[in-house]
N, C-alpha and C positions, 0 to 999 in steps of 0.2 A: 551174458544176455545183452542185446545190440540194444539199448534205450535211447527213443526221441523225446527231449525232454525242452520244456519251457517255464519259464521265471522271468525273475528283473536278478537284472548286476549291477554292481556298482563297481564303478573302476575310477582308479586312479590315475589321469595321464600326468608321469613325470616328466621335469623340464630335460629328463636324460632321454626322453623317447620312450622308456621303460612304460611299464603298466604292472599295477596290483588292483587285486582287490579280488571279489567272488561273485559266483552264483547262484541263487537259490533255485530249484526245481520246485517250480508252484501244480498241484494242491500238495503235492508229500513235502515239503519244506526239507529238501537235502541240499545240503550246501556244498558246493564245490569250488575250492582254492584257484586263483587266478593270476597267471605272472606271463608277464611277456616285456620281451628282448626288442627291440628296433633291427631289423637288418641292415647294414650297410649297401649302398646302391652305389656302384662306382662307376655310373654311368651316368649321365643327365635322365631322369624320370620324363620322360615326355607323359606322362597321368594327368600330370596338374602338381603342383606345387605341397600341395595338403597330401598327398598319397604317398606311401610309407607302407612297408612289409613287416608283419611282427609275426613274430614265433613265439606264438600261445599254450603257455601249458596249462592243462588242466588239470587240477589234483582232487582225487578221491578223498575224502577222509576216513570211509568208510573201508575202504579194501587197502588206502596205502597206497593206490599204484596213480599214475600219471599217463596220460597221453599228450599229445605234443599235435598242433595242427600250426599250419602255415594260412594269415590270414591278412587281407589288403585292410590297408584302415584308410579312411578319407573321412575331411574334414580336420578343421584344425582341433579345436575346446570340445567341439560336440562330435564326439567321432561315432562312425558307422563303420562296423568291423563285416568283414563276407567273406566267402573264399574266394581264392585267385585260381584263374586256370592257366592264365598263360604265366612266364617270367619271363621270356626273353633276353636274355643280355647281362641275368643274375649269374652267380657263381653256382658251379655245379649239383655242391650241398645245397644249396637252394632250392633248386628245380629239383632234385630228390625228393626233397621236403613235400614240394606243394603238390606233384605227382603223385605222393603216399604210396608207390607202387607196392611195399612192402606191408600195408598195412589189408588189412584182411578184411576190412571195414571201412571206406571213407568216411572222414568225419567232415560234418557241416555247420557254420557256424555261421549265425544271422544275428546282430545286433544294434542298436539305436538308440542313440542316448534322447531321452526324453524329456529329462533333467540336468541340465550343470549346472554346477554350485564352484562359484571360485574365492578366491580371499578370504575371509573370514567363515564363511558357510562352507565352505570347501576345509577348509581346517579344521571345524567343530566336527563336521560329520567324520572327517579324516581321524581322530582324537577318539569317537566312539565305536567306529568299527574296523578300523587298520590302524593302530597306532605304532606299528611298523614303519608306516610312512611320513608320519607326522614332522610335519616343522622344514619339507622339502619341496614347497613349494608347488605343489599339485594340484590342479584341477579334478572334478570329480563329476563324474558320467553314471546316471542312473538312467535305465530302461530296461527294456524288453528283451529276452537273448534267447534264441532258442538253437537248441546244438542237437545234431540227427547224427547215428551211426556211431554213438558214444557206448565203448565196450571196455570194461575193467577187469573183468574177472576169468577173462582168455590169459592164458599162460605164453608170455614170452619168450620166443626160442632163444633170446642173448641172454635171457634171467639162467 
């Protein structure tokens, strides 16, 4: 079943590019697991300096399974995550990615950090609910995230 769902996240941006942290879907309070990659850009970004491609997984806890979205982030400390339509000039796997032609569902993803917390506040909260990450120097982004077209319980044909 295809769910458009909205919460707050909290994310952690590391000094590697990297991202952890989760979701919660508000009013059913279901939590979904949060990790993302930096993509490599081996071209000069004409975006703006702050713009950067990450490959977003999201994990179920409840079915196990994962979906994978391709998502532009801008902004340095306080990021805003959206989808991308164009890549031009990225590598191929990339433009797969962000195209989802394979996916049976586009997924959509709207986020805005409401909240950063860095140094010390950034590691206290880091220490209560990712301590996965703790002691790596992270910045931490709480807002709003709503994610449309999110489906877990269709059977993958590579499974």
């Amino acid at each position: 079943m295809k769910k458009d769902v909205e919460g707050v996240a909290s994310i952690a941006l590391l000094p590697s590019g990297s991202i952890s942290g989760h979701f919660v879907s508000l009013p059913e309070s279901v939590c979904y697991a949060l990790h993302g990659t930096e993509l490599a850009c081996e071209r000069e970004c004409s975006r703006g300096e702050d713009y950067r491609l990450i490959k977003l997984t999201i994990f179920d806890y409840a079915s196990k399974r994962e979906r994978v979205v391709v998502v532009e982030c801008r902004g340095h400390d306080a990021a805003r995550f959206q989808n991308v339509d164009h890549v031009h000039g990225w590598e191929e796997d990339v433009v797969g990615m962000v195209e989802q032609k394979h996916e049976k569902h586009r997924i959509q993803i709207s986020f805005e950090c409401d909240t950063l917390k860095a140094e010390m506040a950034a590691e206290d909260h880091i220490r209560k609910f990712m301590p996965n990450v703790a002691g790596l120097g992270a910045v931490v982004n709480v807002g709003r995230m709503s994610v449309s077209g999110l489906e877990f319980e269709v059977e993958d044909e590579s499974e």
